[in-house]
LOMARRO-210447 format. One record per atom (N, C-alpha, C, CB): x, y, z. Coordinates in steps of 0.1 Angstrom, whole numbers, padded with zeros to 4 digits, always signed. Atoms other than C-alpha are relative to their C-alpha. Last residue first. Glycine has a CB too. Layout:
LOMARRO-210447
XYZ;...
This chain:
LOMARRO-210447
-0010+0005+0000;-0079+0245+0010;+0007-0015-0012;-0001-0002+0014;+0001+0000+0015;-0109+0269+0007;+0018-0010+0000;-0002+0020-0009;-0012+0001+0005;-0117+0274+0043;-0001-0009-0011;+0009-0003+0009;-0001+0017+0006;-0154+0278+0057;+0013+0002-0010;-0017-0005-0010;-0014+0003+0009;-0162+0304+0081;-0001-0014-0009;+0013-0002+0012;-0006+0013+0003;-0197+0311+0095;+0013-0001-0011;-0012-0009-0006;-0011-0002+0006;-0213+0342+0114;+0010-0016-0003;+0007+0013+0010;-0008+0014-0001;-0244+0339+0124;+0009+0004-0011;-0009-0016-0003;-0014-0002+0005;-0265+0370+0141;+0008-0016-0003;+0010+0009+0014;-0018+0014-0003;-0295+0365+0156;+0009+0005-0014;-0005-0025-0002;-0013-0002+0016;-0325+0391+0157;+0010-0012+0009;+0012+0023-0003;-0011+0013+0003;-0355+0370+0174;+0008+0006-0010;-0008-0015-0006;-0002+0010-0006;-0369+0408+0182;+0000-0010-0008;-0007-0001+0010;-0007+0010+0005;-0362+0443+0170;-0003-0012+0006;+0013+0002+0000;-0008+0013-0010;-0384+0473+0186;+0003-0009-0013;-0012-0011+0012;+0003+0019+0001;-0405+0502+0171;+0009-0009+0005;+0000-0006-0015;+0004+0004+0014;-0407+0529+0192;-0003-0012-0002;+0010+0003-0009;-0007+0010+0007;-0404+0541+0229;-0007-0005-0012;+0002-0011+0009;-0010+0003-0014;-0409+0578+0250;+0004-0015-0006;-0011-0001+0019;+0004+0005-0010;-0432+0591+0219;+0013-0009+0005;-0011-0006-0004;-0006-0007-0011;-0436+0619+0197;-0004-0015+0009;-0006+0018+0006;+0008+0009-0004;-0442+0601+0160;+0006+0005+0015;+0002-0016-0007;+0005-0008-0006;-0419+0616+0135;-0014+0001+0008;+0003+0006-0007;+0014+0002+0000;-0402+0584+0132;-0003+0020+0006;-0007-0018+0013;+0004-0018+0000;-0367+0576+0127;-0012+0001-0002;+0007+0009-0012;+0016+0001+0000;-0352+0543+0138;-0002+0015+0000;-0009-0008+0015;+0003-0013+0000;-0317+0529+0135;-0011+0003-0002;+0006+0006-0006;+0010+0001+0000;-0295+0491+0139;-0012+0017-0001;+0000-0008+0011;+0007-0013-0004;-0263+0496+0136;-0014+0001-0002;+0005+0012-0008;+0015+0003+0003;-0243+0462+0133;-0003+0015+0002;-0010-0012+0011;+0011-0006-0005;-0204+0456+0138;-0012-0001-0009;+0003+0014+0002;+0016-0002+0008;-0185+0426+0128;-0010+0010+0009;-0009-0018-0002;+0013-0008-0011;-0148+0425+0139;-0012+0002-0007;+0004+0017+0005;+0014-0005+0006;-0132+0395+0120;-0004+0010+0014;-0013-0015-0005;+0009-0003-0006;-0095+0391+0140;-0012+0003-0009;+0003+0009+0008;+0008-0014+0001;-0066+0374+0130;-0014-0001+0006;-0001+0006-0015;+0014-0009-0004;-0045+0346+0145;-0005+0012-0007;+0000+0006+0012;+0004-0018+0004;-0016+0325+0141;-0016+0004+0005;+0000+0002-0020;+0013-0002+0007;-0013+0290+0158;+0005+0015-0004;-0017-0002+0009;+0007-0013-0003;+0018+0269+0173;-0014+0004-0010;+0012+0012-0003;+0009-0003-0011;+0031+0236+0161;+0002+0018+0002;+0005-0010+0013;+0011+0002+0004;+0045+0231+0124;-0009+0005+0012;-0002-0014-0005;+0001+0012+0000;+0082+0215+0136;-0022+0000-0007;+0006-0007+0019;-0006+0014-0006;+0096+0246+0130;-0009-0012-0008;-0003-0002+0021;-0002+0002-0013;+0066+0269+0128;+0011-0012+0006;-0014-0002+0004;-0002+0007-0002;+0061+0289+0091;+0001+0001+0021;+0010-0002-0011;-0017-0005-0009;+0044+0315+0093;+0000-0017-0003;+0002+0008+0024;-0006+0008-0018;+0007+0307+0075;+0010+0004-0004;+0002-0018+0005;-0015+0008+0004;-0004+0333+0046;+0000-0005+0013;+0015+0009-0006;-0012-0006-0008;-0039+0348+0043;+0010-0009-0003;-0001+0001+0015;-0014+0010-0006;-0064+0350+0019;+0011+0009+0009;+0011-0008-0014;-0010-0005-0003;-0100+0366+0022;+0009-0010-0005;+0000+0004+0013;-0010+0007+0004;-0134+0366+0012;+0011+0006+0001;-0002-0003-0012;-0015-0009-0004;-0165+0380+0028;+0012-0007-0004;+0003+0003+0017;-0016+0007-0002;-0197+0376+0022;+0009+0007-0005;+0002-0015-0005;-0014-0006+0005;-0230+0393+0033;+0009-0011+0002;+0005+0013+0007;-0015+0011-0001;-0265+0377+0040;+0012+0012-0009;-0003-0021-0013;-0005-0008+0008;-0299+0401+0051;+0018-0010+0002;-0004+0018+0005;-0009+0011+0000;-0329+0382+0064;+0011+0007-0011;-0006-0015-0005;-0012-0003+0007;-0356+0409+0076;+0009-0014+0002;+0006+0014+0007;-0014+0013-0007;-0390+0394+0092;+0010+0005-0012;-0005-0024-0001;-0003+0003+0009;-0420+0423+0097;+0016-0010-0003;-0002+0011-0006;-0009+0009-0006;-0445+0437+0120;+0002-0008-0013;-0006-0009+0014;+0000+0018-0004;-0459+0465+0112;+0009-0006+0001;-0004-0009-0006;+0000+0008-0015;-0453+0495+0093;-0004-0012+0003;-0007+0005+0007;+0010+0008+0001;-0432+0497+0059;-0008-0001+0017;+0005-0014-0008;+0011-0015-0005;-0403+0520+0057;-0015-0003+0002;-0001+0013-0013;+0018+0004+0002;-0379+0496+0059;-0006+0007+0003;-0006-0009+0005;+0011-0011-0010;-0344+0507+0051;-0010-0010-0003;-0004+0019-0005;+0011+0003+0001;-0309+0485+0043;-0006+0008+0004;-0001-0008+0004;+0013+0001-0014;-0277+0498+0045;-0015-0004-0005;-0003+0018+0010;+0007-0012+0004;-0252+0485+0013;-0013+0004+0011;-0005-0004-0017;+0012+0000+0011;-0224+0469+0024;-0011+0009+0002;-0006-0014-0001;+0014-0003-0006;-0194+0478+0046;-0013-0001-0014;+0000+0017+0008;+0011+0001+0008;-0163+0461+0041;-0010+0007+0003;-0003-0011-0001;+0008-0010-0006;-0124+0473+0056;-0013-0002-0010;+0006+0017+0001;+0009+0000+0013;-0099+0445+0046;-0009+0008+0015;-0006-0020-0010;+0016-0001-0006;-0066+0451+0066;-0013+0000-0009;-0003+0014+0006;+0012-0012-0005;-0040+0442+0043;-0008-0001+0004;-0006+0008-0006;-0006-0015+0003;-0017+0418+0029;-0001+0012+0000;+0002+0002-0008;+0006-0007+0013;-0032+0394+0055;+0007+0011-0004;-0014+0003+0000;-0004+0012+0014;-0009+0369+0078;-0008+0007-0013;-0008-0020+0003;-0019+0004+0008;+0000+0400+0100;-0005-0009-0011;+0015-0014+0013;-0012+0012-0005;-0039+0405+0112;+0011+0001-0009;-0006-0018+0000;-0017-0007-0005;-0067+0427+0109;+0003-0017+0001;+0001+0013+0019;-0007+0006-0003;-0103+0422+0097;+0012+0007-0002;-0002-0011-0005;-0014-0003+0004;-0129+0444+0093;-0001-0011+0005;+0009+0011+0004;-0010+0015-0006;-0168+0440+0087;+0015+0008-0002;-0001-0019-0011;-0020-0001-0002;-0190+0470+0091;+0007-0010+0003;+0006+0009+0012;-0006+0010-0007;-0233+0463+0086;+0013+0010-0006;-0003-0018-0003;-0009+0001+0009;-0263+0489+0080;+0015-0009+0011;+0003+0017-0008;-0012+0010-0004;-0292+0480+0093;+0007+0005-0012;-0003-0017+0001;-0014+0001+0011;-0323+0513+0084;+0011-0013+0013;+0011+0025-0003;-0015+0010-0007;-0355+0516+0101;+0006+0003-0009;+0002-0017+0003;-0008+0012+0010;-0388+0537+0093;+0012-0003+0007;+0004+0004-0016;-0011+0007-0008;-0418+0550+0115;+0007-0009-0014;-0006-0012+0016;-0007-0011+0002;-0450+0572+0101;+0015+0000+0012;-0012+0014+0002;-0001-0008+0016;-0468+0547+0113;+0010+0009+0005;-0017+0008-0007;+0012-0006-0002;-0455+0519+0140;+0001+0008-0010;-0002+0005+0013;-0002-0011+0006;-0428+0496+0127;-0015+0005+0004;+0005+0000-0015;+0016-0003-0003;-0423+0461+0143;+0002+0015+0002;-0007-0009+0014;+0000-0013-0001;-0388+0444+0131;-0013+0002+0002;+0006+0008-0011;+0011-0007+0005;-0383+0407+0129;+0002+0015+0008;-0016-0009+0004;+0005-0004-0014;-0349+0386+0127;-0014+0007-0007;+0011+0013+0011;+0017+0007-0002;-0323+0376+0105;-0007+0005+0011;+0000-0018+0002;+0006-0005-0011;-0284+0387+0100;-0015-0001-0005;+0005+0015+0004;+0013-0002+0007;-0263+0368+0079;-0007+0005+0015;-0006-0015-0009;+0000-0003-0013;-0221+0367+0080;-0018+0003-0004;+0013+0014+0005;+0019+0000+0008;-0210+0345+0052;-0001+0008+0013;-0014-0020-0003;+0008-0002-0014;-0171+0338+0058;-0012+0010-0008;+0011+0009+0015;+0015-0006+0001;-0149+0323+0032;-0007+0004+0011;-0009-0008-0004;+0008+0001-0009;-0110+0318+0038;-0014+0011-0006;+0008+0004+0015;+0011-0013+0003;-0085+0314+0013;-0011-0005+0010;-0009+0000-0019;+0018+0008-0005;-0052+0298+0023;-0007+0010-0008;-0006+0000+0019;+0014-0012+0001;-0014+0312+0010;-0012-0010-0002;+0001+0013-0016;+0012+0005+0005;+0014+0286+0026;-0010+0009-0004;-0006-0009+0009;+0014-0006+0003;+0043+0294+0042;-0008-0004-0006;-0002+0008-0004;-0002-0013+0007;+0073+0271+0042;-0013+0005+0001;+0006-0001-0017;-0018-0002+0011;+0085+0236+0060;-0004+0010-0006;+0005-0013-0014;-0010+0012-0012;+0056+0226+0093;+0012+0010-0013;-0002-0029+0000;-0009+0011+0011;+0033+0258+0083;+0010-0011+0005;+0011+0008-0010;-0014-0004+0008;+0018+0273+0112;+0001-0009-0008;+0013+0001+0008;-0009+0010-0003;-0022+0265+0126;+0016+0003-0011;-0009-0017-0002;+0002+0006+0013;-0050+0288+0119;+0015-0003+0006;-0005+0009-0016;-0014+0002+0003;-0069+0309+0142;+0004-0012-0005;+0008+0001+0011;-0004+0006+0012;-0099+0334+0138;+0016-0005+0003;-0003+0011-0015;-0010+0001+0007;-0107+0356+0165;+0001-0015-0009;+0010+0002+0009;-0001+0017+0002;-0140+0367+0166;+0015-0002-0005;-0012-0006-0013;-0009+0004+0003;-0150+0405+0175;+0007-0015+0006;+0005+0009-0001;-0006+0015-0004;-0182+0418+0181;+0010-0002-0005;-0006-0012-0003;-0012-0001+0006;-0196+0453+0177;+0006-0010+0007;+0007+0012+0000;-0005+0005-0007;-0233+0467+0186;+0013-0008-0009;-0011-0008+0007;-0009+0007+0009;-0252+0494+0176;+0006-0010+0009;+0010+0009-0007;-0010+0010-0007;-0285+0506+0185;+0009-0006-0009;-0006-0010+0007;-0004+0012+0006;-0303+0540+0173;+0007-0012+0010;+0010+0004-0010;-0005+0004-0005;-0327+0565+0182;+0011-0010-0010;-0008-0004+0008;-0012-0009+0007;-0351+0590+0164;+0018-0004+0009;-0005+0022+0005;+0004-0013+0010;-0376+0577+0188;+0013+0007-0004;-0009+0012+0008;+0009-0014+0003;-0366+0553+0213;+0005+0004-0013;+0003+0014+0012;-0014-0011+0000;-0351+0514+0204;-0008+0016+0001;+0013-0002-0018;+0007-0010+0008;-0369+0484+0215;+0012+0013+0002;-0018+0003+0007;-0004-0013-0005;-0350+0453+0226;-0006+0013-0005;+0013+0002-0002;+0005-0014+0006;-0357+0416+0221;+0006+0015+0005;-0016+0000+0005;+0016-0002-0009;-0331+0397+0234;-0005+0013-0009;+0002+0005+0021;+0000-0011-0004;-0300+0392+0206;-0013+0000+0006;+0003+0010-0009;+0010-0006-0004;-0287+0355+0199;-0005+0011+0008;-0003-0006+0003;-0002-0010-0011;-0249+0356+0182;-0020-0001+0000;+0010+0018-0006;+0015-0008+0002;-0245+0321+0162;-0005+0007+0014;-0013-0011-0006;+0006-0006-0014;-0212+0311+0157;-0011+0003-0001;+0005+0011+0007;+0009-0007+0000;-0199+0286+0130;-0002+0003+0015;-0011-0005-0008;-0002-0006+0016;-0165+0271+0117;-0013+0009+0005;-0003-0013-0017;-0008-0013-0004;-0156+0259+0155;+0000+0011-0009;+0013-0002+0001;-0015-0005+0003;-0161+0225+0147;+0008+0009+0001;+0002+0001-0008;-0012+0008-0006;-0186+0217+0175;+0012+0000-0008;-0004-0015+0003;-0001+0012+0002;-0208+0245+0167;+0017-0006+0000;-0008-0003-0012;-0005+0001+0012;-0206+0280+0185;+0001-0019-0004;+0016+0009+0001;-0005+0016+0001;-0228+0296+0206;+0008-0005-0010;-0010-0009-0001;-0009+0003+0013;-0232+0333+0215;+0008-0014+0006;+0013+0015-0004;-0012+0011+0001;-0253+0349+0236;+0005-0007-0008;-0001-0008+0006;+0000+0008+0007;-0272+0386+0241;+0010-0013+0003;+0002+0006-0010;+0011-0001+0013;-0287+0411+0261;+0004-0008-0010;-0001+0013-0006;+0015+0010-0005;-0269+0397+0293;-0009+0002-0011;-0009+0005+0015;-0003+0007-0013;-0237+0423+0295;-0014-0004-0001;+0006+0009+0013;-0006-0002-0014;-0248+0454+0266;-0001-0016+0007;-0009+0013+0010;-0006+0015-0006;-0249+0439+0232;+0010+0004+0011;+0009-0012-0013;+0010+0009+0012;-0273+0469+0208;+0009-0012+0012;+0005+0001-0024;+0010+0000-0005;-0258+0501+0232;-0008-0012-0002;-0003+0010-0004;+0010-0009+0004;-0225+0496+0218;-0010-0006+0010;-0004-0001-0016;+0001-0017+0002;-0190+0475+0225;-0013+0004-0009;+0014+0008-0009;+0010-0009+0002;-0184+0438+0230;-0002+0014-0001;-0005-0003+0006;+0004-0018-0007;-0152+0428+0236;-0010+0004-0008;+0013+0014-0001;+0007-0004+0004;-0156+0388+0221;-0001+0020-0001;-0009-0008+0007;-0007-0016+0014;-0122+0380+0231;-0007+0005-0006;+0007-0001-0013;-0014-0008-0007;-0125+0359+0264;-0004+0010-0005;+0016-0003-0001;+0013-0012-0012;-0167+0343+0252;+0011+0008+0010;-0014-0014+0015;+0006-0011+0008;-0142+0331+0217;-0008+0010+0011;-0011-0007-0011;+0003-0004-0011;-0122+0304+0238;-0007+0018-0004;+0015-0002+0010;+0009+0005-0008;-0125+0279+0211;+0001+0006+0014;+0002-0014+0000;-0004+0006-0011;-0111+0302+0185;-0010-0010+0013;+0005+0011+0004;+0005-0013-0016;-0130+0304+0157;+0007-0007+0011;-0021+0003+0006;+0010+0007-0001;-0113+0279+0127;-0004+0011+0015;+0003-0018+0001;+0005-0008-0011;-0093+0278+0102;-0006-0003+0012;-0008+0006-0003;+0008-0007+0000;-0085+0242+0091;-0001+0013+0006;-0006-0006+0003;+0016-0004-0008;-0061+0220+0092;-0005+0012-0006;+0001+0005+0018;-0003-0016-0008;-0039+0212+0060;-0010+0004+0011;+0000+0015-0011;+0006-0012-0001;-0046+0174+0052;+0003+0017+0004;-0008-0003+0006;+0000-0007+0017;-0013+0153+0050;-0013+0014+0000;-0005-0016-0017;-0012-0012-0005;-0022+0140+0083;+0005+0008-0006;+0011-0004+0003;+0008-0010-0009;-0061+0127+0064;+0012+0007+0009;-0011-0008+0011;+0004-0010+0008;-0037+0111+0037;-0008+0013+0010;-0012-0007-0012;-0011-0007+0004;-0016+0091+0061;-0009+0011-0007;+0011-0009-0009;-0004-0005-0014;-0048+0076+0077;+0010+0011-0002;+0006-0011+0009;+0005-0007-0002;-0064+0072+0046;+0004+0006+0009;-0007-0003-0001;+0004+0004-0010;-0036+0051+0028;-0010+0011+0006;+0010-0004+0008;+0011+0008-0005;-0034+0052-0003;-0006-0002+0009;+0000-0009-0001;+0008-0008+0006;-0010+0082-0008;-0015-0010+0001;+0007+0004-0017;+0012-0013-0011;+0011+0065+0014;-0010+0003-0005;+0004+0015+0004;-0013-0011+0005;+0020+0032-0011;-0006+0013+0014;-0002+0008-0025;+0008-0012+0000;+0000+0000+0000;+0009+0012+0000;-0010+0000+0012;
């Protein structure tokens, strides 16, 4: 049986994987009014490729906004004998319902960065904001992707990890000329943010 047959040998041979760190609820630093301490949580499946951020309802006053700003590190195992250029996919999709009283509209607009040494630059994204001007109660599903490469370090013998960071803010916003003490509201928003390497 030659190596290349064997499965066992072939699956060592694989290049791992990205993959969200598995201590992601350290490095999250949260920041904005939208994912204060208990208003939201964040799970991640057992590979590590997907998170999914759940946000408690929350209503937002009059001529108000909420934002909120997560960051996911992303790490990725050294070269054993020379660098290596990867490609990494990431889908980031936001879902949920909105509930618009009259003469009340919204707008989401999203901000992805990433930082880190192994890319030949910071990537700075923001897509296009969304409005609803519609009242009532209503279910938004809005997907953005994100494509990157980076380069592994070499590591010796291969051991250690690199790291960069996806930060994914949100801005959630409400304008109504409509005098009153609380508006329309956001509830079952979730956030899922999923990697998937191109190797």
């Amino acid at each position: 049986m030659t190596a290349l047959s064997s499965p066992l040998l072939a699956a060592r041979q694989s290049p791992a994987r990205a993959k969200i760190s598995e201590q992601y609820n350290n490095s999250l630093h949260p920041s904005g009014t939208g994912c204060k301490p208990g208003s939201f949580d964040v799970e991640c499946s057992n590979d590590f490729e997907t998170a999914t951020v759940t946000f408690s309802r929350h209503e937002i006053e009059s001529q108000g906004k909420s934002d909120c700003t997560l960051e996911f590190r992303i790490v990725f195992p050294r070269s054993r004998n020379s660098s290596t250029r990867r490609t990494l996919d990431a889908t980031i999709t936001h879902t949920g319902e909105l509930d618009l009283h009259s003469r009340e509209s919204a707008s989401i607009s999203r901000d992805y960065r990433v930082e880190g040494a192994a890319l030949t630059s910071a990537i700075d994204q923001r897509p296009a904001t969304e409005y609803f001007d519609n009242s009532g109660r209503q279910r938004f599903s809005l997907r953005d992707k994100l494509g990157l490469t980076y380069t592994t370090s070499t590591g010796g013998d291969g051991d250690g990890e690199d790291v960069f960071v996806y930060r994914l803010s949100s801005t959630l916003e409400l304008e109504t000329s409509r005098r009153a003490s609380n508006a329309g509201w956001f509830t079952e928003r979730t956030l899922v943010f999923d990697i998937r390497g191109r190797d």
